[in-house]
N, C-alpha and C positions, 0 to 999 in steps of 0.2 A: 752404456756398458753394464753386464751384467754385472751383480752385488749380491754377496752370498747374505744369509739371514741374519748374520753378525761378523762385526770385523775378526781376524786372526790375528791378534798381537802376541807377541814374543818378545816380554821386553826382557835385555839382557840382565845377566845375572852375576851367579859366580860358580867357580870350581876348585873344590879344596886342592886338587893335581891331576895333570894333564894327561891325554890319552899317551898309551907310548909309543918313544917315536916323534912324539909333537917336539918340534924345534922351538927354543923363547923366539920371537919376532925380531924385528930392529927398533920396534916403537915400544919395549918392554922395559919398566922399570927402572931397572940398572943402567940402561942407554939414557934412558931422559934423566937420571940422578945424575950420571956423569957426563953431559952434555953439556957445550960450551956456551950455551943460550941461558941454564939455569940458574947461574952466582951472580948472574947480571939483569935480563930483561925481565924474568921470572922471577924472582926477587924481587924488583924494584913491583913490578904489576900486581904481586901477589900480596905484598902490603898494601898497598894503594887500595886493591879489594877486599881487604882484610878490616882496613881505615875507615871504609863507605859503608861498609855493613855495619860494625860496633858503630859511627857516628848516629848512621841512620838510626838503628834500634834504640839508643838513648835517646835523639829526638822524639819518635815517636812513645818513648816510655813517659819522658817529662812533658809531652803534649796530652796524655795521656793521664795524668798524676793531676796537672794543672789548670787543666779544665774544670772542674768542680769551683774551685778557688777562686776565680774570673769570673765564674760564672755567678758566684756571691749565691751561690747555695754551700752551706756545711755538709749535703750528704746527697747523693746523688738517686733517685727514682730507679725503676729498673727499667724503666721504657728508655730513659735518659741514658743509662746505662748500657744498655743492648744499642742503641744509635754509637755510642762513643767505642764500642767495641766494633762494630761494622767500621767505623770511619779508620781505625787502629789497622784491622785486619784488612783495609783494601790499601793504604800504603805499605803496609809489610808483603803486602803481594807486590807489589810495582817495583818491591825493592828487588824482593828473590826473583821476579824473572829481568830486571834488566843488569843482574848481576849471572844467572843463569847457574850451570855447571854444577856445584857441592851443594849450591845453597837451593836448588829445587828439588835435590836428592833429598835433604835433610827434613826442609817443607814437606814435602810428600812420608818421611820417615814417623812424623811429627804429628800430622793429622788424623784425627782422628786417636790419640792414645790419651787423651785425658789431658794433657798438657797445658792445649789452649781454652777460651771461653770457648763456648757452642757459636759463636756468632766466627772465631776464626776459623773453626771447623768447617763452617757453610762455606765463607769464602774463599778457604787453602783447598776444597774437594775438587776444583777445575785440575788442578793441576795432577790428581791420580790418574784420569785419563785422556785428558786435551791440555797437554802441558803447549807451550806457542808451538805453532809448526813454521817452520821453514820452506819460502817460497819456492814453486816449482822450478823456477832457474835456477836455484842453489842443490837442489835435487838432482835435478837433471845432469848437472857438471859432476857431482859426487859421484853419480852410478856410472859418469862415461869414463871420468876417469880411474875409476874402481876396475871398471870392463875390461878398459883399451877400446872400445868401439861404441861407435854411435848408438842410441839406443834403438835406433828403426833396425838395426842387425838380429836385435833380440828379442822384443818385444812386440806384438802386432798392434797391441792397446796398453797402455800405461795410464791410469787416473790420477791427474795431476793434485787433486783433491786428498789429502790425507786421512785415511779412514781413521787413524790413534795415533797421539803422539805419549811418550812419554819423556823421562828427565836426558835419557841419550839420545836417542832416536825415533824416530814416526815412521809409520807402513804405510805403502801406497798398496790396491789391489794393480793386475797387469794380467796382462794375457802373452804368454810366447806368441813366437812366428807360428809354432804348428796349435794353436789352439790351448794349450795349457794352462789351466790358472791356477796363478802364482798369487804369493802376497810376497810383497818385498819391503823389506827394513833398511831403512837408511840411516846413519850415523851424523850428528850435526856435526857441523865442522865447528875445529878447535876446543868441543866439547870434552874429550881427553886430555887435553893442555891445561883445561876451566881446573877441572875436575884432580889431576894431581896436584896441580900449584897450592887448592885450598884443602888438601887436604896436607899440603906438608907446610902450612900456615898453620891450620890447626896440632899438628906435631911438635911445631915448634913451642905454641903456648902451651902445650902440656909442659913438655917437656921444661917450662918458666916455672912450672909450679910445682917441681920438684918429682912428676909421674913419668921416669924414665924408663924402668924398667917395665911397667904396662904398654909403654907408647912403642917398645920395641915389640911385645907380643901383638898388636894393634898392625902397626903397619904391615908386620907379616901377612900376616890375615888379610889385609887391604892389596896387598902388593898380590896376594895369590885369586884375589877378586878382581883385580883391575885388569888378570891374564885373560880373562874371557869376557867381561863383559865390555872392554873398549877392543875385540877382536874377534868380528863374528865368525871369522872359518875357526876360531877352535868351538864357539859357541856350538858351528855347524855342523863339526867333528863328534861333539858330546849328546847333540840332540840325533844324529844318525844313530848314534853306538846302543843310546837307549829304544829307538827304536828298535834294532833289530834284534837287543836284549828280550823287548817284548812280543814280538812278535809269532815266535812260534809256539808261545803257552797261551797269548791272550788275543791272536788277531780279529778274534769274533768277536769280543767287550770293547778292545778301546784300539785305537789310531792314533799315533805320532806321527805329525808330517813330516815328512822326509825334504833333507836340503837338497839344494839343486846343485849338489859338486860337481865332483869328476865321474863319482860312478851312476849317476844317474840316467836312466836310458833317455830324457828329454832334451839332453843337452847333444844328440846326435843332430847335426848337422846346422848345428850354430859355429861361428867362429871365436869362440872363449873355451876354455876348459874347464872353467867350472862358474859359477856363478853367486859364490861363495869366497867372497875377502876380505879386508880388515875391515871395512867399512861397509859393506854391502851384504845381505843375506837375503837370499831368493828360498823361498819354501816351499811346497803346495799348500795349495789354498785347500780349507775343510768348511763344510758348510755346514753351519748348526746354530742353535739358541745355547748361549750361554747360561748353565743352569741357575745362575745368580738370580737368572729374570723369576725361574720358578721358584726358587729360596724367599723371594720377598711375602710371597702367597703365605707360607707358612710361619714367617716373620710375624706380619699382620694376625694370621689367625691366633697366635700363640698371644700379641698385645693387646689383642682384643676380649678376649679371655680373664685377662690381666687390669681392663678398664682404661686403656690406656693406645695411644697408638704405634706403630714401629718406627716412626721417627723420633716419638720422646722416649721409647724405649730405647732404640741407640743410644739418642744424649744420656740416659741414665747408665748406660754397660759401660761410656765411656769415663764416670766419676773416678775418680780412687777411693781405694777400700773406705775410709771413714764418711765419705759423700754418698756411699752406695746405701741404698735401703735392705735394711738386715733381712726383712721379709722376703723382699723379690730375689738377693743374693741365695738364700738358703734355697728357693724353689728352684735357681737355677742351678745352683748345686746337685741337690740333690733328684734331679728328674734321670726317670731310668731307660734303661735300651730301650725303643720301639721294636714288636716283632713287625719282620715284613708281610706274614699272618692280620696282624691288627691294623698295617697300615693297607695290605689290599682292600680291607674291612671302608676303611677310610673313604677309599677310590671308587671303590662299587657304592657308596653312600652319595657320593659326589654325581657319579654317572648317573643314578635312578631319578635323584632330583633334580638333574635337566633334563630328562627324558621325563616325567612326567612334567615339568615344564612346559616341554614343547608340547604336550598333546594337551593342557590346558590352554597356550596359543593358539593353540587349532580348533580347537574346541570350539561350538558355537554358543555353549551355556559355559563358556568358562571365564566372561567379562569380571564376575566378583570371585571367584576361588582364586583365578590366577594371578592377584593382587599377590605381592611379594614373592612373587616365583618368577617371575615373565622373565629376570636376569640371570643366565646360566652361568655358574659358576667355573673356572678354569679347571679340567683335572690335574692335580697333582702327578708331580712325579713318583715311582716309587724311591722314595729318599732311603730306607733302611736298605734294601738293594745297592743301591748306588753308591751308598758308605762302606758299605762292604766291602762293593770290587774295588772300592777307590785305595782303601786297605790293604785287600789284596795284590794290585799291585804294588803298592808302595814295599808292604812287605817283602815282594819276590823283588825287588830291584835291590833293597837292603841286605838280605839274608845270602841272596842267591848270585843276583850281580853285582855287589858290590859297588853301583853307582845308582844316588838315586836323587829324584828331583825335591830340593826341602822346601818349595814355596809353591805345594798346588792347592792353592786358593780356590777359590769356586767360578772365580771371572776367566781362572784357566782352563777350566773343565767345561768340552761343551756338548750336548747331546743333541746326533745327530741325527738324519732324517730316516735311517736304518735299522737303529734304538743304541748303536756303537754310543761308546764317549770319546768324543775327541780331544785328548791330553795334549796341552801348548804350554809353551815358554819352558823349553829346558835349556835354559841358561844358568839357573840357579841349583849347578848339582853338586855333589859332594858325593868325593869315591873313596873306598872303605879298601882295608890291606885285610888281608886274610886274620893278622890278627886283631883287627879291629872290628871285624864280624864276631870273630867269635867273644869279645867283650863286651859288645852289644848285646849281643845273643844270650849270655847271662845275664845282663844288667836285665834284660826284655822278660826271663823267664823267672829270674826272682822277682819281680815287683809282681807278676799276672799270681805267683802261687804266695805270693805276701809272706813270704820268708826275710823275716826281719831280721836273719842274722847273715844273709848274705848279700841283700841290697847294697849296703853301704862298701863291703869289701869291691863288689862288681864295679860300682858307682867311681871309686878311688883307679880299679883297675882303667876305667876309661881317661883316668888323667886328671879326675876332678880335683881338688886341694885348697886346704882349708887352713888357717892361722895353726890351729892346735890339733887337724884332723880328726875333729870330731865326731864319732860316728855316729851322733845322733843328730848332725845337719845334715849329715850324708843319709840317710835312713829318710827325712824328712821330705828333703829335696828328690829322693828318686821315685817316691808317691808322687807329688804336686806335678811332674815332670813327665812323668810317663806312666800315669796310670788314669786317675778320672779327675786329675787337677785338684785344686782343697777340699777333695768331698768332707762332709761332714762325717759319713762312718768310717772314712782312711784317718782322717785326723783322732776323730775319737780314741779307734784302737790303738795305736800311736802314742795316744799321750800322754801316760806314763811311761812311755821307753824316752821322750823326746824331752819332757820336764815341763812342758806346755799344759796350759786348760784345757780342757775339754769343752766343747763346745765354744772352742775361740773364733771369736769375728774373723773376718778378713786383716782388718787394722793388725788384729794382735799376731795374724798368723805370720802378715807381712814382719812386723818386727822380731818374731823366731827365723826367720828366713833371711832377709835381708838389714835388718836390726843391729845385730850382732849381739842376740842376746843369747844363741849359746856357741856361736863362733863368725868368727868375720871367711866370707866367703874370697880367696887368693886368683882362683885358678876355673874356669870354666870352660874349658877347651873347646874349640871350634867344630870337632868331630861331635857334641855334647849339643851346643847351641845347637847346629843346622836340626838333627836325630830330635831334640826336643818342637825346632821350630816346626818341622814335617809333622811331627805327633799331635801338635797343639792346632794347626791349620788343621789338617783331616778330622779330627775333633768338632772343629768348630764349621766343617763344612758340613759334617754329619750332623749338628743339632740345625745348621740353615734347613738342610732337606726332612728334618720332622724325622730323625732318627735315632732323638734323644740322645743323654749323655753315652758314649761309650768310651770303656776304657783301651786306651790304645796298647797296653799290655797286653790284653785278654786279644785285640783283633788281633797282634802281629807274634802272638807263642807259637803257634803254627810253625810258622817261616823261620823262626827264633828258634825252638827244638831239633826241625828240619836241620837247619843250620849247621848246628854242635852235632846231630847224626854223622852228616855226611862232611865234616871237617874233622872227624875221628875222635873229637872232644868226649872227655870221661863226663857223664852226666853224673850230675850233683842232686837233681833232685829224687825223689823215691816213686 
C-alpha cells in the first residue's frame, strides 16, 4: 500500500464555541454529569484510579529517596543517579499507560517543560507520538459501528498498522472504493469515560483544598474542550469552516484537508452520508515532510555554533529560569529578525558548496581537495518566508475570520511536493465574537507601536485581572506575551514604569510576573491563553526555521489595523 512521505495526524483539540447551528450531542457533559452510571460505578472506579496513581507515585518517590541509604552510600554519583532516574521514569510510564485516559494527557502535558529530570524526559517522549495503539480488531469494530457498514463498502485498502497514535486516538492511512486517500482517525474506546472521570477526580481535590471558585472557571474551559476533541464531526465541522475561510486568499500557499462529510464530492456513491462522527474522522490524506525534519538542520547549526549539541541544547531550553545559563539565555533573547534576503544568501551558500562538491567527486585530480567536501549538505528551507506566511495566515483567521488555529506547531505544518504548506490538526481552535477581534486588535496594535499607556487598558479590556489591577503587571505581561517574549530591550525600557531592574535575569523577571511582587495575577481568560499560546508557538516555529526572534506584534499589526478599519473602530493611534 502506498505511504505518503509522512503520516497526517490530527490530534484532537479544543474549541472555545461551536459553529452555528451545531447541536450539544447526547454524549456531552451535562448528560454524563447527570447520568445514572456516574454517583455509582464512576465514582467508585474513579477513586480506585485516583488511589493507584497517588499510591503508585509515593512508591516510586520512597523507592526513589531510599535507594541511596541501602545502598550505604551518603550521596549518590551521577552516573548512579541518571540509572535511578531511568529505572523511576520507566515505571512512571507503566503506570500512565496502564492507567491511560487523563494521565497520558497530562504525561505528554509534562514532558518536556522542565518538570522532570532529562532522563524522564527521554522516557515520557514515546508517548508525544506512539502513545500504545489499539489492535486492528478493536479498530475495525469502531469504524463499523461508527459507519453502520462493513468496512469493504467503503474502503478498497485500510492499513491495519497505525501510522500515529496519540492520548485519544491513532490514524490508520486507507484508500476509498474509488481510489481516494484518505487518513482516518479513530477514537479509543472508553477513552472519553477514562478522561472525564479523572478529571472530575481532579475537581474534586481542588475543590478539598479550598480552589472553588478557579475549579469552576477550569471546568468551564474543560467542559468547552471536551465538546470537540472527544467529538470528531464538530472537530470536522471546524476544520472544514477554516478551510474554506482560507481558501480563496491563500490556496496557492497553504491546504487544509478537507473532511470527508456530507458535502464532500467522494462520498458519491458510497452508502453512508458522511464519514465523519463522534468517533471516526476520515480526511484527505496530504503528502509532505513535516518541516520539523528541516527545523532540526538549523537547530544543530545554531548548537554548533554554540559548542555544543541540539540535544543538550534542548535539555538546557528545558531548565527553569535560575538553571538556565545567563549567557546563552541573553543570546537567545536577544537574536534579531532574519531577512529572507540573508537567508536566500544562506541557500545559494549551501547550493554552491555541493555543487562544487560534486565536481571535486568527479574530478579525476580531486582525491586530496575533495577531503571534507565529498558530504552534501541538506538545503535549507526558506525559514523567514515560511514564518511569515505562517503569520500571515494566522493573522487573517484572527482579524478577519474570527476563528483560528492556537497550536500550529511545526509537527503541524508540512511542506509539500508543490512548495504549498500543508496546515493539519484543527482541532485545537478558538473563535473570536466581533467584539473580541476588535480587543485583540488593540491589545495587537499597542504592544507593535509600544504605547505604554494603552497596553494595560487593552490588556484589561481583553478580560485579564489582577488582585489590585495593576497596570504595571498589565503593562509588563502584554510585552512577554505578545511582543518578542522578555527581550532584554522590552524589559529595559519598561523598567522604570514596572519598578523592576534593569537588566533582570529571567529568575527575577519571573518573580515580577508570577511572584507576586507587584501584583498577584486572578484572571487569565481563555480568549488570552489560546491568542498568547498561537503567538508563542509561531514564535518559536519561526526561530526552528532560522528566522530568528520575531515580534508577533510587529507580524500580526497588519491584520490587527485591517481589523479596527473595517469593524469601523475609531483609531487611537496617530
Amino acid at each position: 500500500q502506498e505511504r505518503p512521505s509522512g503520516p497526517q495526524m490530527s490530534s484532537a483539540g479544543s474549541a472555545s464555541q461551536l459553529s452555528n447551528g451545531q447541536q450539544s450531542d447526547s454524549g456531552s457533559w451535562s448528560d454524563w454529569w447527570s447520568s445514572p452510571s456516574w454517583p455509582v460505578y464512576d465514582t467508585v472506579e474513579g477513586t480506585t484510579r485516583c488511589l493507584k496513581f497517588f499510591s503508585s507515585v509515593v512508591s516510586i518517590f520512597v523507592s526513589f529517596k531510599l535507594t541511596p541509604v541501602f545502598s550505604g552510600f551518603g550521596s549518590v554519583s551521577d552516573k548512579r543517579q541518571e540509572h535511578m532516574n531511568k529505572v523511576c521514569a520507566h515505571r512512571a510510564l507503566q503506570l500512565v499507560l496502564s492507567l491511560k485516559g487523563y494521565y497520558i494527557k497530562a504525561a505528554q502535558t509534562l514532558c518536556g517543560a522542565g518538570v522532570f529530570p532529562d532522563e524522564f524526559d527521554d522516557v515520557f517522549a514515546v508517548l508525544l507520538d506512539q502513545c500504545p495503539k489499539e489492535p486492528f480488531s478493536v479498530v475495525k469494530e469502531i469504524v463499523e459501528s461508527e459507519l453502520g457498514c462493513p468496512m469493504g463498502q467503503i474502503f478498497k485498502a485500510f492499513d491495519p498498522v497505525a501510522v500515529a497514535a496519540a492520548s485519544i486516538g491513532q490514524v490508520h492511512l486507507a484508500f476509498l472504493k474509488d481510489g481516494t486517500r484518505v487518513a482516518v482517525k479513530v477514537q479509543y474506546p472508553s477513552v472519553e469515560r477514562f478522561f472525564r472521570m479523572d478529571v472530575k477526580m481532579v475537581e474534586m481535590l481542588l475543590r478539598l483544598q479550598g480552589m472553588g471558585e478557579q475549579v469552576e472557571a477550569v471546568i468551564r474551559s474543560v467542559e468547552e474542550q471536551f465538546k470537540a476533541e472527544f467529538n470528531y464531526a464538530i472537530e470536522a465541522s471546524l476544520m472544514r469552516e477554516c478551510a474554506q475561510n482560507l481558501s480563496a486568499k491563500y490556496s496557492k500557499s497553504v491546504v487544509v484537508p478537507l473532511p470527508l462529510d456530507a458535502t464532500h464530492p467522494a462520498l458519491k456513491g458510497l452508502p453512508v452520508k458522511t464519514l465523519c462522527t463522534r468517533k471516526v474522522l476520515v480526511m484527505e490524506r496530504v503528502d509532505g515532510v513535516p518541516i520539523r525534519t528541516f527545523t532540526m538542520q538549523n537547530l544543530e547549526a545554531f548548537a554548533k555554533s554554540q559548542g555544543t549539541t541540539a540535544k543538550e541544547l534542548k535539555r538546557m531550553l528545558r531548565k527553569s529560569p535560575e538553571e538556565l545559563d545567563p549567557a546563552m539565555a541573553k543570546k537567545l533573547l536577544t537574536m534579531r529578525p532574519v531577512s529572507e534576503a540573508a537567508h536566500l544568501m544562506r541557500i545559494a551558500g549551501v547550493k554552491l558548496r555541493n555543487g562544487v562538491s560534486r565536481c571535486l567527486r568527479c574530478s579525476t585530480c580531486g582525491g586530496v581537495g575533495a577531503r571534507g567536501m565529498t558530504a552534501p549538505k541538506p538545503v535549507p528551507l526558506n525559514g523567514p518566508r515560511i514564518a511569515r506566511l505562517l503569520f500571515e495566515v494566522h493573522g487573517h483567521e484572527i482579524f478577519h475570520d474570527g476563528l483560528f488555529n492556537s497550536d500550529p506547531h511545526a509537527g503541524n505544518v508540512f511542506m509539500l511536493r508543490d512548495g504549498r504548506l500543508g496546515l493539519l490538526d484543527y482541532g485545537a481552535v478558538t473563535r473570536l465574537s466581533t467584539e473580541q477581534q476588535l480587543q485583540v486588535a488593540r491589545l495587537i496594535v499597542a504592544v507593535a507601536k509600544e504605547d505604554d499607556d494603552a497596553v494595560p487598558d487593552a490588556l484589561f479590556a481583553c478580560g485579564f485581572r489582577c488582585t489590585n489591577m495593576d497596570r504595571r503587571l498589565a503593562l509588563l505581561l502584554g510585552y512577554v506575551c505578545f511582543h518578542r517574549g522578555p527581550h532584554p530591550d522590552d524589559m529595559n525600557r519598561i523598567a522604570d514604569k514596572v519598578g523592576m531592574p534593569k537588566d533582570a535575569d529571567l529568575m527575577t523577571l519571573d518573580e515580577y510576573i508570577k511572584g507576586g511582587k507587584i501584583d498577584q495575577i486572578e484572571n487569565f481568560p481563555t480568549l488570552l491563553v489560546m491568542l498568547q499560546r498561537c503567538c508563542m508557538v509561531l514564535s518559536g516555529v519561526g526561530m526552528e526555521l532560522g528566522a530568528g526572534r520575531l515580534s508577533t506584534a510587529l507580524m500580526l499589526r497588519p491584520h490587527a489595523e485591517r481589523c479596527l478599519q473595517r469593524l469601523g473602530a475609531k483609531r487611537f493611534w496617530k
